[in-house]
N, C-alpha and C positions, 0 to 999 in steps of 0.2 A: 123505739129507735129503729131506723128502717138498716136494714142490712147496707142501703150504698152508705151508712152516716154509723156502720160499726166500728170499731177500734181499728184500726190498720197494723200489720206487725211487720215489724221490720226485721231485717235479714242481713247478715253480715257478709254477704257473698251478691257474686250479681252474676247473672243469668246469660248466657249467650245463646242466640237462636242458631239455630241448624243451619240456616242458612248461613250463617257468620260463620262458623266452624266450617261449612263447606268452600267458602270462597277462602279463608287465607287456608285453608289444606293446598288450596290449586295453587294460590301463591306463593307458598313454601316448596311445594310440589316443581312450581315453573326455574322458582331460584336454585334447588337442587339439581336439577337437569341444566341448566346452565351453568353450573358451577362443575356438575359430574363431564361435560362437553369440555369445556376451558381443560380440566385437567387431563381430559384424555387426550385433546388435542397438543396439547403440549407432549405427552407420553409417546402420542404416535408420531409426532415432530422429533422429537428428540432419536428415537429409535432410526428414523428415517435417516436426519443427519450421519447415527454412529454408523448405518449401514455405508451410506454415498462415501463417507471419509474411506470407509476401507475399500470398496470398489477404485475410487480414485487414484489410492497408495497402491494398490496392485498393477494398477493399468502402468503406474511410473515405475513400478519396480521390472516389469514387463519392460518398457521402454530401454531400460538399464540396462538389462540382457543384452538388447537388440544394436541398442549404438558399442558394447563393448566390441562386437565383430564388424563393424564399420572403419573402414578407414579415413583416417584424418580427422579421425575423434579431437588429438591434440591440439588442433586450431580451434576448438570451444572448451578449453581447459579452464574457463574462467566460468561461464554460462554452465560447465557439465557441475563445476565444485558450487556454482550459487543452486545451483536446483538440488543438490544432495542436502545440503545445508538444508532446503526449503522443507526435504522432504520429512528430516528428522525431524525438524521445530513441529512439523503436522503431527507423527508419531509420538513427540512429547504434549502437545496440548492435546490429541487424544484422548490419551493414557489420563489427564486430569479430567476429561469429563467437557474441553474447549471445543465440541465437535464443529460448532460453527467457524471457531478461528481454525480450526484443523482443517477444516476443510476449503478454507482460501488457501491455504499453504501449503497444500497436498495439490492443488488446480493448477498454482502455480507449478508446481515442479512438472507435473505435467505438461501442462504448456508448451514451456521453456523447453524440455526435455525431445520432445515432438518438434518444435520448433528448426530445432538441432537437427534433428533426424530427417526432416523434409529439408535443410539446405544444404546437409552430406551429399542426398542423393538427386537434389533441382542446381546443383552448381551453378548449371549453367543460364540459368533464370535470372536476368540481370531486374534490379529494383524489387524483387521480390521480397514480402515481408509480411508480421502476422501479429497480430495482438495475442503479449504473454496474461495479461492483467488489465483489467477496468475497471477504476470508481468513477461516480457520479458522473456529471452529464458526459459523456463522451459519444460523437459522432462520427462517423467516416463518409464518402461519397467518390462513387468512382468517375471517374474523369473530372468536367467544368461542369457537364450538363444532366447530370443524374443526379436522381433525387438522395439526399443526408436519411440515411439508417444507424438504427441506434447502434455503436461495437460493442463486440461481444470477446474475449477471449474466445484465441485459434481461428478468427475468425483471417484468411489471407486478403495482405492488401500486393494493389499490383504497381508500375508505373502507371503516375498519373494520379492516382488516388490522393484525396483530400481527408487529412485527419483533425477535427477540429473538437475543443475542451472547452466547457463552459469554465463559470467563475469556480465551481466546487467539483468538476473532473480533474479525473489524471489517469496517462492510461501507459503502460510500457509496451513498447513494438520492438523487435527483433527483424532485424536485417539478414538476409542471407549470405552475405560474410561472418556474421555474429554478434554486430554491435549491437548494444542493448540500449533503447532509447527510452527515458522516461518524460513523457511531453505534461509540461506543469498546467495549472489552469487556464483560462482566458488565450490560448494557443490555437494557431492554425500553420498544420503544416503540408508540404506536398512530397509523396514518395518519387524520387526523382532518377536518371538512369544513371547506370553504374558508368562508371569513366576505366581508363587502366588500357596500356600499349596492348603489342601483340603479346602473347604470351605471358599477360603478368595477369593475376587477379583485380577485376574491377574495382574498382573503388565506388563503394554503393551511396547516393547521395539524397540527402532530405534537404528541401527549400525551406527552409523559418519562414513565413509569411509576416509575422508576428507572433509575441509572447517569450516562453521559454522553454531549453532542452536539457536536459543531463543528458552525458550518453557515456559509451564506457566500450572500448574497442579489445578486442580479441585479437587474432593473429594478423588482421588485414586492418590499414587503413580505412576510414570513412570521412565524407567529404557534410559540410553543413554548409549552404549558403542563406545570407539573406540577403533583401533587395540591395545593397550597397556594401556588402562585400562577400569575401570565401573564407571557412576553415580549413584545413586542411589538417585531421584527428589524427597522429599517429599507431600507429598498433599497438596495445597493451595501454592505452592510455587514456583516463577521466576528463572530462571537459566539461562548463555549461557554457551554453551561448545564449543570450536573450538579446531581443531586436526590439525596439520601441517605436510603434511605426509611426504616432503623433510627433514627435521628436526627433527621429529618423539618426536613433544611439543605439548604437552595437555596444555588447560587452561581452569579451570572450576569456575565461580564466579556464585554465588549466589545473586539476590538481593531482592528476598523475602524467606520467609520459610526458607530449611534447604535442604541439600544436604550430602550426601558422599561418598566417592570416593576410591576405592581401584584398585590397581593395581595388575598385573597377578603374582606377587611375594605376596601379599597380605599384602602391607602396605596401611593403612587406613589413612586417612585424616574427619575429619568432618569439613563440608565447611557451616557457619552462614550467616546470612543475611549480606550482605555489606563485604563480605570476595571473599577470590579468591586464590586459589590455582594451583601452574603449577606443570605438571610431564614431568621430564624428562629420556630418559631413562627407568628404574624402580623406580624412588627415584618423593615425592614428596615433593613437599618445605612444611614451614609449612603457615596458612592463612594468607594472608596479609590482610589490610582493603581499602575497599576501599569507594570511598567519593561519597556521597549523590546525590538523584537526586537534579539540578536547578529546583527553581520557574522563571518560565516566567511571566516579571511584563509587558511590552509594546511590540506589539499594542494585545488589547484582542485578545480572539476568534473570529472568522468571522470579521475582522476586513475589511473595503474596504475602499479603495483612487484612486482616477480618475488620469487617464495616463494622461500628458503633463500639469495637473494643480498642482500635487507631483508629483518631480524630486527625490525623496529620500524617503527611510524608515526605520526606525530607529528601531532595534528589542531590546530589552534587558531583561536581566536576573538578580538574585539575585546570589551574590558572593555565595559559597561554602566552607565550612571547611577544608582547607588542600587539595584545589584544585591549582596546578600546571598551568595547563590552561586548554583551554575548546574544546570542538568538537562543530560544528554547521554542519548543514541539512538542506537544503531546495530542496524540491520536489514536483512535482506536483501530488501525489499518498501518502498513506501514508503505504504505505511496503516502501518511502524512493529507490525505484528502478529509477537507472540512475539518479541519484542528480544534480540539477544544481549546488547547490553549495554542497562540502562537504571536510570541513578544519578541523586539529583539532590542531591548533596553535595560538587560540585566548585568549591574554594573560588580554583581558578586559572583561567585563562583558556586553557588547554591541556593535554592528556591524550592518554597513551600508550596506544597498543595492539599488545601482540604479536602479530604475523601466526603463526598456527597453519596455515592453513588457504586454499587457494584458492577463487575464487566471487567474486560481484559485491553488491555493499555500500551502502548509504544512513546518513547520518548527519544530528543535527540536532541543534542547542542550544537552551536556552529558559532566560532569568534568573529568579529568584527575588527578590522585596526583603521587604519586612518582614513579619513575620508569615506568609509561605513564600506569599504571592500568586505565580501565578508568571504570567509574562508571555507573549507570543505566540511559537511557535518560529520559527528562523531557515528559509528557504529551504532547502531537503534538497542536499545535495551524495553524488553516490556515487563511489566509487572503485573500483575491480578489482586483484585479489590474483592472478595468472597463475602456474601455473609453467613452470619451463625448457621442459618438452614442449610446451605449449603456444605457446610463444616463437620456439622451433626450428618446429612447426608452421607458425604463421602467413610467418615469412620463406620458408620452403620454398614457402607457396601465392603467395607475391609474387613468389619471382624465377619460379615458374609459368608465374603470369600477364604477367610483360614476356617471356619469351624468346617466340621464332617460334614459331606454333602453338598457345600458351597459350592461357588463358584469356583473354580483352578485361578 
């Protein structure tokens, strides 16, 4: 028998050539280094955030200093308490580890804070005005004939200036009187001059092109016009207006202070808190009412529930006097841009949501009554959706921080 035609033995293991071992080494080698990159980027991401959050809470608490010895601080009594507010909520999502939501809400107070402090000291700067906040698409354009750039918070806008919101922007501007304007998506507005006798404060005025406004007035009046009629905002007082310019339907509701509203035929309306008035045409109806904001009773403010141990969360609200049904919001921002959810056909006073997903969350209600008027929303409440890693995480940086040698 020739040696190729000897007995063959078999073997219960198999063989891998060097080259094999060489190549998935490099390929274990490349996934490791890709995975060790991912986590460091995240590490030095994060780190970055916790630092920007605390530079920016300094620069506002800076700010804080600086308007306490300014005079006529009192005429932004409302804009000085939403920016303190803003700056705590940053200092509490901090503290949990939210540096990214901390750090819009720390931008914000800044902003806002600054905002204040340039029209203490530009009084006299008629239509001047600044972006406090921007989500999605938001653009501005100075004059008719210059080219649209993207806004940026703090960024000043002048007379004349064009501020326009795609379908999923919203952007809030401050007026140098101190009215706070939040301009809703699909919006184009124009910053317009300030009106007011001799010796009285201007009344600072925006043109609605189209679309819609919230806006929310401090010590001074502010004027909103659209193509086919005027507001005229009281001081201390909430309003939206929205102009439909396919249609050519104004509706101006009030839901703090006092409003009125005439048209270029000069029929007047006086629009009260919780009222609302449409023009159409030249003709305006007379005020309807409309229904109250909801209290949100569950789950509180900052509320948090761990992913995959709640499958469910249960929001609910207090019914409403001569509410029809209800609107609901939820977002992860609170200008409410690109909504995960956003219904306004809920005929109960509470409504479920399955938690899919971790991240940090804003919700808000707002009733509807007759004829689909709908009313002022509720107060924003957010909540946090964590999971187990994250949970495990935070205990592991607490017992950290109490043993010997921790952290303080």
């Amino acid at each position: 028998m020739s040696p190729a035609q000897g007995p063959q033995r078999k073997y219960d293991w198999y063989t891998v050539s060097v080259d094999s071992v060489k190549g998935w080494t490099i390929v274990l080698t490349l996934i490791g280094l890709v995975a060790a990159g991912f986590l460091s980027y995240d590490w030095f991401k994060q780190r970055y955030l916790e630092r920007e959050v605390g530079r920016v809470m300094q620069e506002a608490e800076d700010l804080y200093q600086r308007l306490a010895t300014e005079e006529g601080i009192g005429s932004f009594r409302s804009e000085y308490s939403i920016s303190r507010d803003n700056l705590e909520e940053a200092q509490s999502l901090a503290a949990r580890g939210e540096h990214g939501d901390a750090l819009t809400s720390a931008e914000r107070a800044r902003t806002l804070l600054a905002s204040i402090l340039n029209a203490l000291r530009h009084s006299g700067s008629i239509g001047e005005a600044s972006f406090i906040s921007v989500k999605g698409g938001v653009e501005f354009r100075r004059g008719e004939q210059g080219p649209w750039q993207p806004a940026k918070s703090r960024v000043a806008l002048q007379e004349g200036d064009y501020v326009k919101t795609s379908g999923r922007g919203s952007a809030e501007i401050m007026t140098a009187d101190g009215t706070v304007y939040s301009v809703q998506a699909d919006t184009v507005i124009l910053v317009g001059q300030g009106r007011g006798g001799s010796g009285a404060s201007p009344e600072r005025t925006i043109n609605l092109e189209f679309g819609w406004v919230d806006l929310s007035t401090s010590q001074s009046p502010s004027r909103v016009t659209t193509p086919t009629a005027e507001a005229r905002v009281r001081r201390d007082s909430t309003a939206v207006i929205s102009y439909d310019q396919e249609q050519e339907v104004g509706r101006f509701a009030t839901y703090r202070g006092e409003m009125e509203v005439e048209t270029r035929d000069g029929e007047r309306r006086e629009v009260a808190a919780l009222q609302q008035v449409v023009q159409t045409d030249t003709e305006l109806s007379q005020p309807k009412p409309l229904p109250s904001a909801p209290v949100l009773l569950e789950p509180v403010d900052n509320f948090e529930t761990q992913l995959g141990v709640d499958e469910r969360l249960i929001l609910t609200w207090q019914p409403v006097s001569g509410a029809q049904r209800y609107a609901l919001q939820v977002a992860r921002n609170r200008l409410f841009v690109d909504n995960i959810i956003d219904v306004d056909d809920r005929s109960r006073t509470k409504a479920t949501l399955g938690l899919q997903g971790e991240g940090s969350f804003v919700w808000r209600v707002s009733a509807l009554g007759e004829e689909g008027v709908k009313g002022p929303w509720s107060a924003p409440r957010r909540f946090r959706v964590v999971s187990l890693r994250d949970v495990a995480a935070a205990a592991e940086a607490q017992v950290a921080g109490s043993t010997p040698g921790g952290s303080p």
